[in-house]
C-alpha positions in Angstrom: 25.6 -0.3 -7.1 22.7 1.7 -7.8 20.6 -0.4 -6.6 22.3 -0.8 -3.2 22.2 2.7 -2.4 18.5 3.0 -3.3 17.5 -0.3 -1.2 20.0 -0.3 0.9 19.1 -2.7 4.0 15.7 -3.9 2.1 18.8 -5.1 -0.5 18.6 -8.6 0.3 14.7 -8.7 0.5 14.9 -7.0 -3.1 17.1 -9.9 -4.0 14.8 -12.1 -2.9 11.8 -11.0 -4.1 13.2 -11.0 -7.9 14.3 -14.1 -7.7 10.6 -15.2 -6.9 9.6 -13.1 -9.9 11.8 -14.6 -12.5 10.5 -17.6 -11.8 6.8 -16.9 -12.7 5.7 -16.5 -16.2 4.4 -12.8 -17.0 1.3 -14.0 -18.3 0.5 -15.6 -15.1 2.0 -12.6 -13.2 -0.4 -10.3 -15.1 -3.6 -12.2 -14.6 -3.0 -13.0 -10.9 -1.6 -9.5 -10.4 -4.3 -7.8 -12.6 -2.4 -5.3 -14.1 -1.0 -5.1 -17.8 2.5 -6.6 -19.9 4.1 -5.1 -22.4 5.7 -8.1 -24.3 7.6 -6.1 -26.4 8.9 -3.5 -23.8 9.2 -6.4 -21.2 7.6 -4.2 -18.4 4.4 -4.7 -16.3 2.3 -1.1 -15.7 0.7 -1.0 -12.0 -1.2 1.4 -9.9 -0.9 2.1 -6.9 -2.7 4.8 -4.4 -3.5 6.6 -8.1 0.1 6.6 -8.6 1.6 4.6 -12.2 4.6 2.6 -12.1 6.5 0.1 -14.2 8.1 -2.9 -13.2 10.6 -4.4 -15.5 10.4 -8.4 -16.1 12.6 -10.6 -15.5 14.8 -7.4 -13.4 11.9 -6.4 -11.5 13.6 -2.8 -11.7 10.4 -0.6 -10.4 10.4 3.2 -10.8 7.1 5.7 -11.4 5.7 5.5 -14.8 7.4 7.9 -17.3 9.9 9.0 -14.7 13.3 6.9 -14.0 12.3 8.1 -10.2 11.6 5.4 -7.5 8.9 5.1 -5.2 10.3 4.8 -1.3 11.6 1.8 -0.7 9.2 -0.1 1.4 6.9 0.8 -0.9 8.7 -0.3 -3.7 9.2 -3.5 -1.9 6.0 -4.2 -1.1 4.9 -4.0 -4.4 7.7 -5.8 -6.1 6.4 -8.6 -3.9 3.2 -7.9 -4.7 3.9 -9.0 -8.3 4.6 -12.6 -7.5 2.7 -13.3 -4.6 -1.0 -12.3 -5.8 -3.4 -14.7 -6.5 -6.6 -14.9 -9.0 -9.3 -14.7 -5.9 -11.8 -12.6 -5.3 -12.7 -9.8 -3.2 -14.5 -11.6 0.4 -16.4 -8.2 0.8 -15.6 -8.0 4.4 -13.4 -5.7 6.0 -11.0 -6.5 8.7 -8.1 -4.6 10.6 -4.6 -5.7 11.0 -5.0 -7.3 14.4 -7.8 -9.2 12.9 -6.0 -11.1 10.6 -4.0 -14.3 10.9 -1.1 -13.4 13.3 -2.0 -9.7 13.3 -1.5 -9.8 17.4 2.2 -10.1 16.6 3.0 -6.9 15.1 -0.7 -5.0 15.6 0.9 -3.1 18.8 3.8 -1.5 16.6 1.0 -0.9 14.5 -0.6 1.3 16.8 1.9 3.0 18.3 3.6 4.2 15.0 0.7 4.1 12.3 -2.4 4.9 14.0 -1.7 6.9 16.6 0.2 9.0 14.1 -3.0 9.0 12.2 -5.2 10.1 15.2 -3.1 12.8 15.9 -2.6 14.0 12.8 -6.6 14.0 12.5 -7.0 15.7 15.6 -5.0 18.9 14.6 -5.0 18.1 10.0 -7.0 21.0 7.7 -10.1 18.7 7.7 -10.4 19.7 3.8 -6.6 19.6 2.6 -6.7 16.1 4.3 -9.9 15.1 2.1 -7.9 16.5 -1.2 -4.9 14.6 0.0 -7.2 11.4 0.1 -8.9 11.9 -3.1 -5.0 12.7 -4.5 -4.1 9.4 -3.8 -7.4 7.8 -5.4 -9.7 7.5 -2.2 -13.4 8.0 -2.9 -14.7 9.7 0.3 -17.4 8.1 2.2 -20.2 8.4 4.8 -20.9 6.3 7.7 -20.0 5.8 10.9 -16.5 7.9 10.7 -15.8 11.5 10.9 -13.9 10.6 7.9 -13.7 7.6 5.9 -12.5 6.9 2.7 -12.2 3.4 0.4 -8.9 3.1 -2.2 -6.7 0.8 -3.7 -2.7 0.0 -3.2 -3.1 -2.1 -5.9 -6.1 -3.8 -8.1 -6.5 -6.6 -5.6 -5.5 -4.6 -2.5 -8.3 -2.5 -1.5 -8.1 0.0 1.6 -10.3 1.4 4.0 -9.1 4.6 6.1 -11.1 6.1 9.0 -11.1 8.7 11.2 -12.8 9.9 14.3 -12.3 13.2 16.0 -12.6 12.2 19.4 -15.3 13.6 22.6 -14.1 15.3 25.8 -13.1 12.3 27.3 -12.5 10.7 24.2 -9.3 11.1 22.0 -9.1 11.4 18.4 -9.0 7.9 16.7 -8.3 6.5 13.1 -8.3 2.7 11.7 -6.9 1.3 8.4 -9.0 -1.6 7.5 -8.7 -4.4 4.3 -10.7 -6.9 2.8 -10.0 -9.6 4.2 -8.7 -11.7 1.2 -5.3 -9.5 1.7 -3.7 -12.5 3.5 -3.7 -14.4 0.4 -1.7 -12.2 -1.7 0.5 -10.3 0.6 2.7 -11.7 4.0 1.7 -10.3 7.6 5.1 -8.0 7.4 4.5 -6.2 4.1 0.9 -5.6 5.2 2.4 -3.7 8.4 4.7 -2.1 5.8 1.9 -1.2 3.9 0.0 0.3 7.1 3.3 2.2 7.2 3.0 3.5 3.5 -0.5 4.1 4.0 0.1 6.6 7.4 3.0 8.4 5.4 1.2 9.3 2.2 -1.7 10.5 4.1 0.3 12.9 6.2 2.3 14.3 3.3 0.7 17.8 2.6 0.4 17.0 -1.2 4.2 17.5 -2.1 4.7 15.4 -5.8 6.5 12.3 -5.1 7.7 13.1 -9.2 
């Protein structure tokens, strides 16, 4: 019941998801994964956007690391599925948007319309520096280049994340861009990775409230 009222519609997805995990061994969950198992405890310890969890195995119960707290759902989700569908690649080294990447067409203008124009307007009117404390909260190392603001972290070990912002000209509005390596399509589906665009837009907009 507990569970219900915390997942709620993402119930059956949940169910799904642990039923995929139960059926991997830890070991191999770990290494693909790259993140730790406690044999003893039965639990798996993750990071996320600087935040720890644990995931319990075979329950794949998730809450925040030394807190019987949960993460928002989606974001739960996505990293409950993250568990069993990584794989032990590397890194391609090249960075790629959403609509760039296999079927990203389909959901890329939901994408834009509720993630990244967020973003841009957020930007356009955001305390430049709380924003760049918010970014380094959440792990992001800033970075110079060709953004106003850009900075690189990770949702999980595998899963790294590019955000950038651009303030915009006269004529020109304020723009932003969430970009991944594009090795994401092997361990994550097309619809968690808009999820995650999702996660991604409301973490950076939260003014530094504790999720604890």
């Amino acid at each position: 019941m507990r569970n219900k009222r915390y997942e709620r519609a993402y119930f059956p997805a949940f169910l799904k998801s642990r039923e995929k995990l139960k059926q991997l061994k830890p070991q191999y969950i770990a290494a693909s994964a790259l993140c730790e198992y406690d044999h003893s405890k039965k639990y798996f310890y993750i990071k996320s956007f600087n935040y720890s969890f644990k995931i319990s195995y075979p329950e794949g119960e998730i809450s925040f690391y030394g807190s019987q707290k949960k993460p928002p759902t989606g974001w739960g989700l996505i990293l409950l599925n993250y568990l069993s569908g990584a794989k032990d690649i590397p890194l391609v080294g090249k960075w790629v948007s959403y609509r760039e990447l296999p079927q990203g067409n389909v959901f890329y203008p939901s994408i834009k319309t509720n993630v990244l124009d967020v973003l841009s307007k957020h930007y356009a009117f955001c305390d430049k520096k709380l924003l760049n404390e918010r970014l380094v909260q959440l792990g992001f190392n800033l970075e110079k280049g060709l953004a106003d603001t850009a900075a690189e972290g990770f949702f999980t070990p595998r899963i790294p994340i590019k955000v950038q912002f651009w303030e915009g000209e006269s004529c020109i509005p304020p723009s932003s861009q969430i970009l991944f390596d594009s090795s994401i399509s092997c361990h994550m589906h097309i619809e968690d990775i808009a999820a995650l665009c999702g996660v991604v837009k409301d973490l950076v907009i939260d003014t530094g409230t504790s999720l604890l």
